[in-house]
C-alpha positions as CSV (number, residue, x, y, z in Angstrom):
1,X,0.0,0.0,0.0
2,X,1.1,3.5,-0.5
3,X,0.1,6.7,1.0
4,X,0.4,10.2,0.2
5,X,2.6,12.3,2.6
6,X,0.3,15.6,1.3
7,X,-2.6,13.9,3.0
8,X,-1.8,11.9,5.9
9,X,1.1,12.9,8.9
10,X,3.2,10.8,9.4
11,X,2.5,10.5,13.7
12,X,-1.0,8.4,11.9
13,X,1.1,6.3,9.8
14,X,2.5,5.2,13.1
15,X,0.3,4.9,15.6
16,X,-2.0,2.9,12.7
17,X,1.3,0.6,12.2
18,X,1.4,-0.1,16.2
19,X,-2.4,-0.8,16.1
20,X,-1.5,-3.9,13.9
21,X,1.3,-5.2,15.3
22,X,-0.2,-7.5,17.7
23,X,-1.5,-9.5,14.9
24,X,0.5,-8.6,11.9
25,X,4.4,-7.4,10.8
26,X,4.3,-4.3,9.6
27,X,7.0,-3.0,7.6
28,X,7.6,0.7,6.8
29,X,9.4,2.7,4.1
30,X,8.9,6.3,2.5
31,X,10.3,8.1,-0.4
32,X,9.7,11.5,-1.4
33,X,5.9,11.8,-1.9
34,X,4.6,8.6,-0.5
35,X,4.6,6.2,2.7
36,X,4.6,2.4,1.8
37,X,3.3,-0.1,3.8
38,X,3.6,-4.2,3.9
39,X,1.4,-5.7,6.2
40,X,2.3,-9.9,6.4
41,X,-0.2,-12.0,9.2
42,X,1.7,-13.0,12.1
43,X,-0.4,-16.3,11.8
44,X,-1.0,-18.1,8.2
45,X,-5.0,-18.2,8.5
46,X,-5.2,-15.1,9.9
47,X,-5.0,-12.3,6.9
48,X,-4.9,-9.1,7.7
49,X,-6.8,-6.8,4.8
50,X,-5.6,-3.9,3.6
51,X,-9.0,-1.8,4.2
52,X,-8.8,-2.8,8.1
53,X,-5.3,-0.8,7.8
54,X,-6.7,1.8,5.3
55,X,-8.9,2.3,8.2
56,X,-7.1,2.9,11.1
57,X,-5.1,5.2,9.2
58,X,-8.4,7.7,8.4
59,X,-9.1,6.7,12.6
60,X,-5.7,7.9,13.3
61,X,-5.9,10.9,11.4
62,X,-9.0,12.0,12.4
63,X,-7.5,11.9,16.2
64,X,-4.8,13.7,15.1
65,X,-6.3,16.8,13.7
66,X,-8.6,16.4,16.7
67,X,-5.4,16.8,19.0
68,X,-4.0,19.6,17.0
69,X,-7.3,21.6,17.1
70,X,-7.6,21.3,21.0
71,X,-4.0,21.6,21.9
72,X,-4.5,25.2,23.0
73,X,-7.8,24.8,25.0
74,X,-5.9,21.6,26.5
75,X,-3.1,24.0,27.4
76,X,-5.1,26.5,29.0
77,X,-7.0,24.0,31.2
78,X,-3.7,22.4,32.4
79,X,-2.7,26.0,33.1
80,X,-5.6,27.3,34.8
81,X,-5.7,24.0,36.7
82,X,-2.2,24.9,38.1
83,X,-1.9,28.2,38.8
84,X,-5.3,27.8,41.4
85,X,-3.2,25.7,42.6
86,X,-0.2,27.8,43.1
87,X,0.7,28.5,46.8
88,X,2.2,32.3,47.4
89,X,5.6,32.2,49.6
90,X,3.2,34.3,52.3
91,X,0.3,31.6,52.9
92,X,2.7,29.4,53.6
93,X,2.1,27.8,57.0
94,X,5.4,27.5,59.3
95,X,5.1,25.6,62.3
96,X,7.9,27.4,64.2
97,X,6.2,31.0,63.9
98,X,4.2,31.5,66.9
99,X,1.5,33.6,65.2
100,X,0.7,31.2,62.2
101,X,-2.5,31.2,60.1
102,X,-4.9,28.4,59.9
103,X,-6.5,27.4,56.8
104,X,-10.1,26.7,56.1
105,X,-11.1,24.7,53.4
106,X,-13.1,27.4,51.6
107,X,-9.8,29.4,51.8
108,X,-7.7,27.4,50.0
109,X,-10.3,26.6,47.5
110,X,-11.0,29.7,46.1
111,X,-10.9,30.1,42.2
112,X,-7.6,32.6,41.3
113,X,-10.0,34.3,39.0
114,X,-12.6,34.9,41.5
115,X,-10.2,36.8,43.4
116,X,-7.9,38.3,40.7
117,X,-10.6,39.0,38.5
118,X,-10.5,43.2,38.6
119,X,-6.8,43.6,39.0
């Protein structure tokens, strides 16, 4: 099989490749324009077609461009998730300072943007 580089990434080439390696040998190769794939059944009765493969490829690419859309919204989540998170060095509770604050749960779990939201 042979598949344009134009049209599929390479990452779905792979991760469509690993898919079938449980029940198949799958050998790779590329040249300029195209990827080429063998697929050979790792057991003789057991064939392997070419549209299961042809498949997983549009599967894998499909959750690729789905990755690449989201990657920013991802990234801001993971961020937002950490900085309400973040502990300043001043709420920091030391044991050995006589006059140290005590934390209430709905202290600590405050939203940053709640609080931060005018500044």
């Amino acid at each position: 099989m042979k598949f344009s580089k134009e049209m599929y990434p390479k990452v779905a080439l792979i991760k469509a490749a690993y898919y079938f390696t449980d029940k198949a040998y799958v050998h790779l190769d590329a040249d300029e324009h195209y990827y080429y794939v063998e697929i050979e059944s790792k057991t003789p009765g057991n064939n392997v077609s070419e549209q299961e493969f042809i498949n997983e490829m549009l599967t894998q690419c499909v959750r690729h461009e789905v990755y690449l859309q989201t990657k920013s919204i991802r990234e801001l989540l993971v961020a937002r998730a950490m900085a309400t998170s973040v502990i300043v060095k001043d709420e920091v509770i030391n044991e050995t300072e006589p006059n140290h604050k005590t934390f209430v749960a709905s202290d600590i779990l405050k939203d940053w943007y709640d609080n931060n939201e005018d500044n």
